[in-house]
C-alpha positions as CSV (number, residue, x, y, z in Angstrom):
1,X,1.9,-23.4,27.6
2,X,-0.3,-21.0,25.7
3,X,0.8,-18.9,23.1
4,X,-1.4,-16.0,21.7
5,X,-2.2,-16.1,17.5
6,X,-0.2,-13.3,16.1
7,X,-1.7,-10.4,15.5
8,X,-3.5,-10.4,11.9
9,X,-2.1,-8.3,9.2
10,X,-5.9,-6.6,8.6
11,X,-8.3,-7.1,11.0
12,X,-11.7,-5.4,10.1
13,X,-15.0,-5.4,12.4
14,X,-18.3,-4.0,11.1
15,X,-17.3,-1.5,9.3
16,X,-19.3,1.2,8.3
17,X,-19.1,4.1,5.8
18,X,-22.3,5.8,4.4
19,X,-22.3,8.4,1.7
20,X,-25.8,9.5,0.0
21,X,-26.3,5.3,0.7
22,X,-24.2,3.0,2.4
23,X,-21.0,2.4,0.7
24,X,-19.4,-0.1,3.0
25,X,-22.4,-1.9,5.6
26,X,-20.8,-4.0,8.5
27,X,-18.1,-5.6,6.6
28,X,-15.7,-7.7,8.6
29,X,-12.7,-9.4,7.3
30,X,-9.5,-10.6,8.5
31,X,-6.1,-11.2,6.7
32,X,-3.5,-12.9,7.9
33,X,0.5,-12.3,7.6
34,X,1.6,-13.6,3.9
35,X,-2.4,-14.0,2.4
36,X,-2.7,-12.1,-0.8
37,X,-6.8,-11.0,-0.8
38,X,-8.1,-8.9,-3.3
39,X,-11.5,-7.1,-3.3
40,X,-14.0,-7.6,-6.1
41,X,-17.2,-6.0,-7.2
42,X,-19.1,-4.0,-9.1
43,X,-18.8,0.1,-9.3
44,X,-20.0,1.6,-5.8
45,X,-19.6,-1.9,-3.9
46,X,-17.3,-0.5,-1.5
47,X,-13.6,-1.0,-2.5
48,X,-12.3,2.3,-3.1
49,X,-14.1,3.3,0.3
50,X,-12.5,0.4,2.5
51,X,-9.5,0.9,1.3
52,X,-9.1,4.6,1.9
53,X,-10.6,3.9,5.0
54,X,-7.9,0.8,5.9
55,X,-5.3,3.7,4.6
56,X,-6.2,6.3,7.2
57,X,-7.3,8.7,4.2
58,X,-11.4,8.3,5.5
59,X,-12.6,8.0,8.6
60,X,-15.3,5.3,9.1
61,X,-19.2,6.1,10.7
62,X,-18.7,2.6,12.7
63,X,-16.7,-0.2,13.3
64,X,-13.0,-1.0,14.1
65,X,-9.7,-1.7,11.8
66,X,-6.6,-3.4,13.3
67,X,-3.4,-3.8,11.5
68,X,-1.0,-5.6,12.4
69,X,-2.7,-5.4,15.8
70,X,-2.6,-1.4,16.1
71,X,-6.0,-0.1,16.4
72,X,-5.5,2.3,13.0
73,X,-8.9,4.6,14.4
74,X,-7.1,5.2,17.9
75,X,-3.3,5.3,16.9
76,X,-3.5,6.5,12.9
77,X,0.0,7.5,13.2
78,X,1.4,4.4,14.0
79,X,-0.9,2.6,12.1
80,X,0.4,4.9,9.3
81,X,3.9,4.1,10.0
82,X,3.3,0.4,8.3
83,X,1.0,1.4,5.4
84,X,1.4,2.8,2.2
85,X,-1.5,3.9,0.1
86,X,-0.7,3.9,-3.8
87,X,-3.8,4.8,-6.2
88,X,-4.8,3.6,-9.6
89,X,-3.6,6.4,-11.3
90,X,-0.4,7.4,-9.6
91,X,1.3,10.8,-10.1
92,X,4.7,10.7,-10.7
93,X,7.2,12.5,-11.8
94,X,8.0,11.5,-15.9
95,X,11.3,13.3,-16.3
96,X,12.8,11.4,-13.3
97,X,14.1,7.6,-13.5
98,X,12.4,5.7,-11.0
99,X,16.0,5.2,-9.5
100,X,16.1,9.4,-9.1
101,X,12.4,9.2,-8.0
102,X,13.2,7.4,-5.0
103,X,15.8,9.3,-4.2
104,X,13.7,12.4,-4.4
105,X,11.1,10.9,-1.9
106,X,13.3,9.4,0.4
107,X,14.8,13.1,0.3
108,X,11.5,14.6,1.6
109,X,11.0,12.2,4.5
110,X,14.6,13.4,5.2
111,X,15.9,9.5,4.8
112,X,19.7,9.4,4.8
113,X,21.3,9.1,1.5
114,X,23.0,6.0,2.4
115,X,20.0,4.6,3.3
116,X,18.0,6.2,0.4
117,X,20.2,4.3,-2.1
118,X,20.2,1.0,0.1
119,X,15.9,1.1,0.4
120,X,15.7,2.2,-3.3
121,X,17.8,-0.9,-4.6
122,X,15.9,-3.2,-3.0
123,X,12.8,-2.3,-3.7
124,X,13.9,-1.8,-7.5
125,X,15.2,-5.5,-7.5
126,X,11.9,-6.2,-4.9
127,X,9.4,-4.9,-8.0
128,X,11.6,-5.6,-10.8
129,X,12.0,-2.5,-12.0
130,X,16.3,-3.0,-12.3
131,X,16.4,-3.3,-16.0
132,X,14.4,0.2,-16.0
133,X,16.2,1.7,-13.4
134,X,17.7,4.4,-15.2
135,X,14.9,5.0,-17.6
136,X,12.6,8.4,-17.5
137,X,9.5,6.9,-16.5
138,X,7.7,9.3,-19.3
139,X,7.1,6.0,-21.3
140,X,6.3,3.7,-18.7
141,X,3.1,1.6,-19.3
142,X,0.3,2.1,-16.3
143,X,1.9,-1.0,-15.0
144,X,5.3,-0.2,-14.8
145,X,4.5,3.8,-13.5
146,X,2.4,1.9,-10.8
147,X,5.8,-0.2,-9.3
148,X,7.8,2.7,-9.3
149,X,4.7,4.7,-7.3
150,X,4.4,1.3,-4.8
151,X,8.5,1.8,-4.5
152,X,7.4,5.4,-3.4
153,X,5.2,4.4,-0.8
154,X,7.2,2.0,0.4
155,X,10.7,3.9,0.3
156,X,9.4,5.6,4.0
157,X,6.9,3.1,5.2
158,X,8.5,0.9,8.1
159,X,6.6,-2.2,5.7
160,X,7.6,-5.5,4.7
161,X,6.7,-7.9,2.0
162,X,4.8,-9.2,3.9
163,X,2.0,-7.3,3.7
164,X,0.9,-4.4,1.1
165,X,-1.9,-3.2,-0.5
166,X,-2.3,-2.0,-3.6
167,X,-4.3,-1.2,-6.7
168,X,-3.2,-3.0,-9.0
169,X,-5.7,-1.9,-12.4
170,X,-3.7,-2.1,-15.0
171,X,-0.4,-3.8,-13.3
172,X,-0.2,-7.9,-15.0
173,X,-0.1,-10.5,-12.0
174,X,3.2,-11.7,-13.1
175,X,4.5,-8.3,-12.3
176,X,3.9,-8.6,-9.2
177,X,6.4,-9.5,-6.8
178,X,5.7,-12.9,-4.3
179,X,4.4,-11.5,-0.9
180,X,4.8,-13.5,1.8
């Protein structure tokens, strides 16, 4: 009997983006469930671009992007559904705890508070963020303001672990959690 490879997690096919130049020309890539990949290069290589393009926040010239085996061009909604987008320099909220920040997003996707408490302590423990849980995030190194951002996006998004993408500029590797 035959069974199908599961869908990838990212599936890229000459993608295209052009500016004033090309900023991304016929990339293909393709990451599976549990890989950690990150993208390298020089200013104006292309990562910002893919990225926002992977995120549904730019729409590319050419080429197609899969997730999870939704085509993200032809069904951005649902391809949306399992993505969070969280930039280098998040805005949040100082004069919140990231334990009252979650609550205050959850709020607006009008998650129920039950459910609001249950997502944000698990992502809290998830990003390990409980010893600062109650902290105003005012003081919060790039790092640390970053996690509680990621525990932002992810508070709505119908994602796992086992599969996010990030920017991670300024966030230490062993801060991040394990994916996969």
């Amino acid at each position: 009997m035959h069974h199908p490879l599961p869908a990838a997690a990212l599936d890229i096919r000459a993608l295209c983006k052009r500016f004033d130049r090309p900023a991304v020309d016929g990339l293909d890539l393709r990451i599976h469930r549990g890989e950690f990949y990150g993208l390298l290069g020089p200013n104006g290589a292309g990562k910002t671009t893919t990225l926002r393009m992977v995120a549904g926040l730019l729409r590319p010239d050419a080429g197609s992007i899969s997730i999870f085996g939704i085509d993200a061009l032809a069904d951005p909604v649902e391809a949306k559904r399992i993505t969070a987008w969280v930039s280098d320099e998040p805005m949040i909220y100082d004069k919140l705890t990231p334990y009252e920040y979650l609550e205050f997003v959850a709020g607006l996707w009008s998650i129920e508070p039950a459910e609001a408490e249950r997502r944000a302590n698990e992502l809290i423990g998830w990003l390990g963020l409980g010893p600062h849980a109650h902290e105003r995030c005012e003081g919060f190194s790039k790092g640390m303001r970053q996690k509680v951002a990621l525990a932002g996006a992810l508070v709505e998004a119908e994602i796992s672990a086992d599969c996010a993408w990030a920017a991670t500029f300024g966030s230490s590797p062993d801060g991040l959690p394990a994916i996969g």
